[in-house]
C-alpha positions in Angstrom: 34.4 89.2 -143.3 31.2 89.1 -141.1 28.0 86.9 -142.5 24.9 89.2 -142.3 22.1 86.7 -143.1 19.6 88.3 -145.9 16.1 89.9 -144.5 14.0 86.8 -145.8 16.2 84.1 -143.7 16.4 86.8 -140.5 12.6 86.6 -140.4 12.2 83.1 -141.2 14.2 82.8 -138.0 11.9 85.4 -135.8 9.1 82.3 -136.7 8.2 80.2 -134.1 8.2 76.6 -135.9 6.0 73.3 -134.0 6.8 70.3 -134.8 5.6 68.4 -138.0 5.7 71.5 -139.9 7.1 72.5 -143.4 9.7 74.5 -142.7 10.3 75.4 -146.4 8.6 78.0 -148.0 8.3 78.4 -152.3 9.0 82.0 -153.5 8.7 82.3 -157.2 11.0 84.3 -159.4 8.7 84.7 -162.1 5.9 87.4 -161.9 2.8 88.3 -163.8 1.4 91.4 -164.9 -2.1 92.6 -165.2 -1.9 91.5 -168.8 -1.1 88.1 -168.1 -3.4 87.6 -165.3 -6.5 88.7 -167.5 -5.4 85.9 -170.5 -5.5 83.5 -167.6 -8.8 84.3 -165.8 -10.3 84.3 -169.4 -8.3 80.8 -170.6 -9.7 79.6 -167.3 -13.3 80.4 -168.2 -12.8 79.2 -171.7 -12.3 76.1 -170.3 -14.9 75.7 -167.6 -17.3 76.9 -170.3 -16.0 74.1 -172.9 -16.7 71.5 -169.6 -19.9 72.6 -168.8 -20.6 72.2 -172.9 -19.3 68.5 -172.7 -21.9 68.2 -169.7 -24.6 69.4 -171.2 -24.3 67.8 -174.6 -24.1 64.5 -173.2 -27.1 64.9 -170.8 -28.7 65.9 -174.6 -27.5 62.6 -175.8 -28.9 61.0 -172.8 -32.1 62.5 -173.7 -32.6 61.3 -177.1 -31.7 57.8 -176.3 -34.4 58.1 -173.3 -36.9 59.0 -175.6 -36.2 56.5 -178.4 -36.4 53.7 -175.5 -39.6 55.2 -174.7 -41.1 55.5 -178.0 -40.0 51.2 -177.9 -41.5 50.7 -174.6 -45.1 52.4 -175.9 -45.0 50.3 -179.1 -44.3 46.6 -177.6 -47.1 47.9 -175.1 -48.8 48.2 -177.9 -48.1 45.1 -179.6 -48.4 42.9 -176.4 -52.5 44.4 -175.9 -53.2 43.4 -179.4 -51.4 40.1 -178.6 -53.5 39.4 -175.3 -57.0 40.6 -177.8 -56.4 38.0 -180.3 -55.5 34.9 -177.2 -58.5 36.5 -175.2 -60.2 35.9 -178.9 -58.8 32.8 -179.8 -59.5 31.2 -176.4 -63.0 32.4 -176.4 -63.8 30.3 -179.6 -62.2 27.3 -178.2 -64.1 27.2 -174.9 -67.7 28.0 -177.0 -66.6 25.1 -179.3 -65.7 22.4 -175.9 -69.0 23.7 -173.7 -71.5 21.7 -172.5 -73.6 23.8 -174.4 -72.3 23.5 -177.4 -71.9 19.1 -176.7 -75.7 19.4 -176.7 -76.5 20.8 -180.0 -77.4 19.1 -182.9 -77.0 19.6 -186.4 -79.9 20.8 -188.4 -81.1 17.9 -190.5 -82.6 19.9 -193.6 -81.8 23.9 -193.9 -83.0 26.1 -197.2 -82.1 29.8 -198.2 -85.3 32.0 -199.3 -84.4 33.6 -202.4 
């Protein structure tokens, strides 16, 4: 009984090998029709299509939380320029009521109304 080595191992030996190689090849027994391969090209776009969704609809979410922090920032801008009216207000009185000007004055000693 002679060993005749099958066609895949005689031309794994015709290969010249280097070293640090893999030396071991994977051949799978299971094989896909045309069928097959069009339900996985199209389950594969399915789902790069649902990530891109995911993507998107956060960047959406991102968006509307900007804005809302935006819409904040515009109405403590607000608030803060009303603030600095009534201290530029405020203050004004109380440096009219300590100038020397005002030190000076005197009170009127008799005023009437015309009627």
């Amino acid at each position: 009984m002679s060993y005749q080595p099958n066609t895949y191992y005689a031309s794994r030996r015709q290969q010249n090998w280097s070293r640090n190689q893999n030396t071991t090849r994977f051949v799978s027994s299971v094989k896909l029709g045309p069928v097959a391969h069009t339900i996985l090209v199209a389950l594969m776009i399915t789902v790069l299509g649902l990530i891109y969704l995911t993507q998107a609809t956060r960047a959406t979410g991102y968006d509307y939380e900007s804005q809302r922090i935006d819409s904040q920032i515009a109405e403590l801008s607000e608030e803060k320029t009303d603030l600095q009216i009534e201290n530029a207000r405020l203050t004004a009185l109380e440096t009219i009521k300590n100038s020397a000007v005002a030190r000076e004055m005197t009170a009127p000693a008799n005023t009437e109304f015309v009627e």
